[in-house]
C-alpha atoms as a printed R data frame, in Angstrom:
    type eleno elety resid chain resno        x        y       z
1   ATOM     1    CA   UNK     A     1 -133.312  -62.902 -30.883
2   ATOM     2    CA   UNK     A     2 -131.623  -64.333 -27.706
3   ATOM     3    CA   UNK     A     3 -128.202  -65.806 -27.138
4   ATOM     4    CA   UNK     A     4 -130.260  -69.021 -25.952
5   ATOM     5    CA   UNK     A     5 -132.357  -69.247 -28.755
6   ATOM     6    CA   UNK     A     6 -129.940  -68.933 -31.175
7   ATOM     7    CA   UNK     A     7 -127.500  -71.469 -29.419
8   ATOM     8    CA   UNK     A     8 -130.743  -73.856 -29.134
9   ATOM     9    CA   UNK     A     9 -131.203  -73.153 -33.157
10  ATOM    10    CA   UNK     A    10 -127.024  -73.613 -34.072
11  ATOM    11    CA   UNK     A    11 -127.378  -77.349 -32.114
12  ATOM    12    CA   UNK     A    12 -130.859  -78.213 -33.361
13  ATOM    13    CA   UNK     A    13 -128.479  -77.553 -36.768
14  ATOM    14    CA   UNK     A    14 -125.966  -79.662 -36.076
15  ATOM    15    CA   UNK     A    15 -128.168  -82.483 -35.085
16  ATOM    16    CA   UNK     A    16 -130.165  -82.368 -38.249
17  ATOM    17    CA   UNK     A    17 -126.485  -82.324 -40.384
18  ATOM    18    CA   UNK     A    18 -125.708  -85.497 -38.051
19  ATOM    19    CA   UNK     A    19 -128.516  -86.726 -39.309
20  ATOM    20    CA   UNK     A    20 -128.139  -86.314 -42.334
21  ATOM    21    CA   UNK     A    21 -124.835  -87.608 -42.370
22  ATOM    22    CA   UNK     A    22 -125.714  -90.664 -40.800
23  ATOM    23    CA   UNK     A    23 -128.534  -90.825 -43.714
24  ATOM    24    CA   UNK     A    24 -126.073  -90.709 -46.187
25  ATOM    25    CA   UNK     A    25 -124.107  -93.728 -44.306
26  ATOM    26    CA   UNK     A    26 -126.446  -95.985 -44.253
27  ATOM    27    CA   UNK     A    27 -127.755  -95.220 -48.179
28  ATOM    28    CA   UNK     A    28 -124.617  -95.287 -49.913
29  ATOM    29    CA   UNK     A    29 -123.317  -97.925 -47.368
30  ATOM    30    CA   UNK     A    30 -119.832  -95.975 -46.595
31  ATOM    31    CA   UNK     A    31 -119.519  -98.571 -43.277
32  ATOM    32    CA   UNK     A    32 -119.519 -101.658 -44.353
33  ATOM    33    CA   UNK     A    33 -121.508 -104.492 -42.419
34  ATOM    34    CA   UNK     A    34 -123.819 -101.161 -41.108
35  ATOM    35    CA   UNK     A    35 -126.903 -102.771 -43.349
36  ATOM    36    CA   UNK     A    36 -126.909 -105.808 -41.582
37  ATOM    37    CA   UNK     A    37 -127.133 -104.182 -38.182
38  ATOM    38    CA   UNK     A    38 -129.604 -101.386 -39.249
39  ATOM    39    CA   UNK     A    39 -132.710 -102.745 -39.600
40  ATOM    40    CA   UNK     A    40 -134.990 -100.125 -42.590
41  ATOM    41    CA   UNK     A    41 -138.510 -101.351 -43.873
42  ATOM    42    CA   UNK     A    42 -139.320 -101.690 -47.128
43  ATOM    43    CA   UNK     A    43 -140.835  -98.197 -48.076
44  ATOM    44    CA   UNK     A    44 -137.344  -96.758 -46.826
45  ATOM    45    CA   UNK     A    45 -135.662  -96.812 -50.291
46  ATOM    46    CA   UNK     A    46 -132.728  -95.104 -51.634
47  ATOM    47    CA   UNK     A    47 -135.241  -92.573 -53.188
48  ATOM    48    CA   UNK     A    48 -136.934  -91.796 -49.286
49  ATOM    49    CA   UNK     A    49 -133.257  -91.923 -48.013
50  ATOM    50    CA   UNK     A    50 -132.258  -89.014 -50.248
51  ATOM    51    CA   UNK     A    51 -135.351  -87.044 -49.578
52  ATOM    52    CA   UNK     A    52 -134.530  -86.993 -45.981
53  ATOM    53    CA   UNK     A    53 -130.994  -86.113 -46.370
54  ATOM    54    CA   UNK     A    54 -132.074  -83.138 -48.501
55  ATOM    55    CA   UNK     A    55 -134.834  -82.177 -45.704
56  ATOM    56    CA   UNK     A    56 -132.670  -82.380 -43.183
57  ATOM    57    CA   UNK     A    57 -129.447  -80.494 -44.942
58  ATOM    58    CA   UNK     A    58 -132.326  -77.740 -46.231
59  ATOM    59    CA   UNK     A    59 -133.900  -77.241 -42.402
60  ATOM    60    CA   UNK     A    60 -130.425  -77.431 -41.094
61  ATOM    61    CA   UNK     A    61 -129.622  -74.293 -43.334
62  ATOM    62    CA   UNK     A    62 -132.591  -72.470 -42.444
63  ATOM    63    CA   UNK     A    63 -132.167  -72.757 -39.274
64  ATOM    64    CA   UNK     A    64 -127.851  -71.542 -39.408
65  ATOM    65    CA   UNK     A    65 -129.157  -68.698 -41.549
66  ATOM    66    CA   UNK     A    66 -131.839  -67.494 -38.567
67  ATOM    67    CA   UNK     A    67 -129.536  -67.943 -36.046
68  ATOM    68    CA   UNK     A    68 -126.407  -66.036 -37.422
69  ATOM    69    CA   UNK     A    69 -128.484  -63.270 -39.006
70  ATOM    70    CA   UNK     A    70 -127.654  -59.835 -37.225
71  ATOM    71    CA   UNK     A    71 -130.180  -58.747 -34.957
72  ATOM    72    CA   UNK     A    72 -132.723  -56.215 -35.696
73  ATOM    73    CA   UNK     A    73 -131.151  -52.898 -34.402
74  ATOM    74    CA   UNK     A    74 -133.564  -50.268 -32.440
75  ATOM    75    CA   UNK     A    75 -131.821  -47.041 -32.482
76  ATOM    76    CA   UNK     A    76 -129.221  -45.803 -30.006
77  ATOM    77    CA   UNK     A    77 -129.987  -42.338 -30.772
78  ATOM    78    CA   UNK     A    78 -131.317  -39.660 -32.906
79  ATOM    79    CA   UNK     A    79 -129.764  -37.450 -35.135
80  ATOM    80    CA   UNK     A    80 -131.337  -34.179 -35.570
81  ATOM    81    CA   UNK     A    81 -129.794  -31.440 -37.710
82  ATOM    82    CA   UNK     A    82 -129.252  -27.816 -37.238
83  ATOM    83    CA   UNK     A    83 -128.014  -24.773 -38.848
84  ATOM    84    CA   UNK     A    84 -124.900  -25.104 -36.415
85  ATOM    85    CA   UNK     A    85 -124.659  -28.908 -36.546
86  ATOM    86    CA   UNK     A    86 -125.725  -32.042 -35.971
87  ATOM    87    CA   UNK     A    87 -127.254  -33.174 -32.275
88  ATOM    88    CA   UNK     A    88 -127.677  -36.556 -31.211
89  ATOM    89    CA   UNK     A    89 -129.981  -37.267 -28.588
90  ATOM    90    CA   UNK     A    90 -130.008  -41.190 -27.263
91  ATOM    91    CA   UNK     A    91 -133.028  -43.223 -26.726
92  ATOM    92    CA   UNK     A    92 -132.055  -43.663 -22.883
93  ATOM    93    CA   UNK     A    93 -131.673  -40.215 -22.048
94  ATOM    94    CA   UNK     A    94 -135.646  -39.733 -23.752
95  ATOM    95    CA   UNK     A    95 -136.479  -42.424 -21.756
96  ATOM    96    CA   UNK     A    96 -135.182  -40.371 -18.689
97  ATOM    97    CA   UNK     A    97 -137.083  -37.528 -19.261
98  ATOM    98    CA   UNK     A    98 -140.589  -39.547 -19.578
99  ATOM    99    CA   UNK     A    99 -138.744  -40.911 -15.955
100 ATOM   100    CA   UNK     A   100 -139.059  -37.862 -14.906
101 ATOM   101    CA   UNK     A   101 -142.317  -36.227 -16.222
102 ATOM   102    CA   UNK     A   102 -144.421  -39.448 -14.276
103 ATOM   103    CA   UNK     A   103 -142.246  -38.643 -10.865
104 ATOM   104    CA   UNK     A   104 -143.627  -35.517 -11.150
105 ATOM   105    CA   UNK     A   105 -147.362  -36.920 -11.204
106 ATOM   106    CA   UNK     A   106 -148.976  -37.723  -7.827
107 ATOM   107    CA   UNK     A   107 -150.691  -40.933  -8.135
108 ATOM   108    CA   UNK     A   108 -147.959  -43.276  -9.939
109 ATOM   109    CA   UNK     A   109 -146.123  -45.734  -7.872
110 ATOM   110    CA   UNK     A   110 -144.326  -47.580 -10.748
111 ATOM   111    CA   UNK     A   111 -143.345  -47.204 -14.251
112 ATOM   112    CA   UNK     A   112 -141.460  -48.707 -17.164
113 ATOM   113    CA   UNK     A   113 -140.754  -46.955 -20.058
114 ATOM   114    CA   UNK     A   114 -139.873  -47.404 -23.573
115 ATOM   115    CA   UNK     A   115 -139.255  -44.479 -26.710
116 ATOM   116    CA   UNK     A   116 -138.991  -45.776 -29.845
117 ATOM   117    CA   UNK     A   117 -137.984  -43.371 -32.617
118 ATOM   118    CA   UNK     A   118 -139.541  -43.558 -36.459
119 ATOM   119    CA   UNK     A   119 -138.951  -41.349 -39.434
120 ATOM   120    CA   UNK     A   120 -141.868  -39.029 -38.100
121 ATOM   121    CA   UNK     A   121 -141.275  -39.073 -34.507
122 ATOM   122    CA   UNK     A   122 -141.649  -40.802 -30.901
123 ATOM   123    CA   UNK     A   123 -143.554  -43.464 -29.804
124 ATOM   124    CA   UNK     A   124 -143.273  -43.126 -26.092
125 ATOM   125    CA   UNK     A   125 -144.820  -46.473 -24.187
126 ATOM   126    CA   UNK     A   126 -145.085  -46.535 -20.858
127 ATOM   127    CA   UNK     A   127 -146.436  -48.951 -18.198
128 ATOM   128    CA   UNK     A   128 -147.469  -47.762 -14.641
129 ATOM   129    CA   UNK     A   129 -149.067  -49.084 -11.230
130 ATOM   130    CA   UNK     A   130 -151.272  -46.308  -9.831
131 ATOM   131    CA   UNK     A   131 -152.191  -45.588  -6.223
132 ATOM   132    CA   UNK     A   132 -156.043  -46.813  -5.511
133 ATOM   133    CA   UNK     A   133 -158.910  -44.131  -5.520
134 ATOM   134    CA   UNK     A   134 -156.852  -42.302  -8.395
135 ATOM   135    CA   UNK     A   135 -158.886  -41.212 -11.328
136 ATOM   136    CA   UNK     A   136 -157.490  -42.964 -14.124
137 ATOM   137    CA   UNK     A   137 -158.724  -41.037 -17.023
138 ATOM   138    CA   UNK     A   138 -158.094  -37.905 -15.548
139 ATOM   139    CA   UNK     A   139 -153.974  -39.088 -14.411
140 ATOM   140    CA   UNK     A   140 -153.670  -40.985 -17.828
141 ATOM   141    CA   UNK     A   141 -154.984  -37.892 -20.175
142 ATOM   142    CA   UNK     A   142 -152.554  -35.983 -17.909
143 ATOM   143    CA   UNK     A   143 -149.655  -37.889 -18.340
144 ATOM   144    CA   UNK     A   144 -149.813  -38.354 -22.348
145 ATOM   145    CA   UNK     A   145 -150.077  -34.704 -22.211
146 ATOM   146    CA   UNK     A   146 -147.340  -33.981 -19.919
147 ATOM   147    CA   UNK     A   147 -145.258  -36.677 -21.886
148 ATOM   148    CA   UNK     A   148 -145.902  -35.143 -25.419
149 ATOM   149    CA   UNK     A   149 -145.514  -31.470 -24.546
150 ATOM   150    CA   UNK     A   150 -141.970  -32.037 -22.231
151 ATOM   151    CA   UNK     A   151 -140.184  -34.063 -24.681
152 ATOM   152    CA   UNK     A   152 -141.438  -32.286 -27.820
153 ATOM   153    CA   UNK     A   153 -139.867  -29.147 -25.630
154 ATOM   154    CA   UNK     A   154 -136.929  -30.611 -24.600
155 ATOM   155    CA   UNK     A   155 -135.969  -32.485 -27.980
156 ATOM   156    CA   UNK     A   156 -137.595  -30.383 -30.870
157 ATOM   157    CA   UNK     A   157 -138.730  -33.979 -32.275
158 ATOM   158    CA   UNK     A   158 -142.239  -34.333 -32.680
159 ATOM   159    CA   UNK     A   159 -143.748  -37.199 -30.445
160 ATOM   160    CA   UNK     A   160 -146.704  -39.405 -32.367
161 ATOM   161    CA   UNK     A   161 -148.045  -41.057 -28.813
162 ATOM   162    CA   UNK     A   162 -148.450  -41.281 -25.853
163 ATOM   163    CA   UNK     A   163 -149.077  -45.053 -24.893
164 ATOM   164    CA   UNK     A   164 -149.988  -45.829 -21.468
165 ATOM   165    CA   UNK     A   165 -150.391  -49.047 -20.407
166 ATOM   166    CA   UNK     A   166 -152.015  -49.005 -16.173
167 ATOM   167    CA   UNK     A   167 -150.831  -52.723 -15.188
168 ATOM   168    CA   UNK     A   168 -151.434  -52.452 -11.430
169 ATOM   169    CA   UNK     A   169 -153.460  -50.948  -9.051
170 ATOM   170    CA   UNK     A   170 -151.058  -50.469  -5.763
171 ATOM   171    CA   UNK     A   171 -151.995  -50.952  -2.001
172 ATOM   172    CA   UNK     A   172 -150.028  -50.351   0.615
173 ATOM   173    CA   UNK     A   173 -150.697  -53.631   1.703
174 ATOM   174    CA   UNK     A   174 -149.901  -55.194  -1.256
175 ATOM   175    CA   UNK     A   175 -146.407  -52.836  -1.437
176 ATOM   176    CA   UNK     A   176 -145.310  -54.244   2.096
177 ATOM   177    CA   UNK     A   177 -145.427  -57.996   1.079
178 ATOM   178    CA   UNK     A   178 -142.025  -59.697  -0.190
């Protein structure tokens, strides 16, 4: 979760406590005199005031527990064992070898790319703008293929898919605007 959502959650929070506080006030009349310049209909009782305090203290909790719960962690790297140790390969350095498996293919302008590791192997995603008159399922079936076979290679891990994701077709007109 972001830094501004969870600051946005942490003062939505504290609001909710305030007003909960401020419920409490006005039912158990801590300020004296406060009654007389509050003005609450008739269905607000001390029965509806108490309800709201406890909605408000329960949300306000939720939303403290979501905000300071530790983010979901993808992994920095991958341990793989051998007979002569342990090798740890990070996610970023995969990610530079799929870089540079689709610089090797004519036809891709752009990329983006993303491994994710599970118990049984890769998930390589990647996202690329192709050059126009390029044969897509020819250059896609290509590059999954490319993909797979370098990093199994390079690795030893076994890699699951291949997912490519074309988001743009590239002119050059199109690559000269600002």
């Amino acid at each position: 979760m972001r830094a501004l959502a969870r600051i946005l959650m942490v003062f939505i929070a504290l609001v909710l406590i305030g007003g909960a506080l401020f419920l409490a006030v006005i039912n158990f009349n801590l300020i004296p005199g406060l009654d007389e310049i509050i003005y609450l209909p008739a269905w607000a009782g001390e029965n509806v005031l108490i309800a709201g305090i406890a909605i408000f203290v329960l949300i306000a909790l939720i939303l403290l527990a979501l905000s300071f719960r530790p983010a979901k962690k993808t992994a920095d790297a991958v341990l793989k064992g051998s007979e002569y140790g342990e090798v740890v390969i990070s996610i970023s350095a995969v990610e530079n070898m799929v870089l540079r498996i689709v610089q090797q293919i004519d036809g891709i302008k752009d990329i983006s790319r993303k491994a994710v590791f599970t118990n049984e192997g890769f998930i390589i995603y990647i996202k690329i703008g192709v050059k126009p008159d390029v044969a897509l399922p020819a250059l896609i079936s290509d590059l999954q293929a490319r993909t797979k076979e370098y990093i199994e290679e390079i690795t030893g891990i076994k890699v699951l898919e291949v997912k490519v994701n074309v988001e743009n077709i590239n002119t050059e007109q199109s690559a000269s605007k600002n």
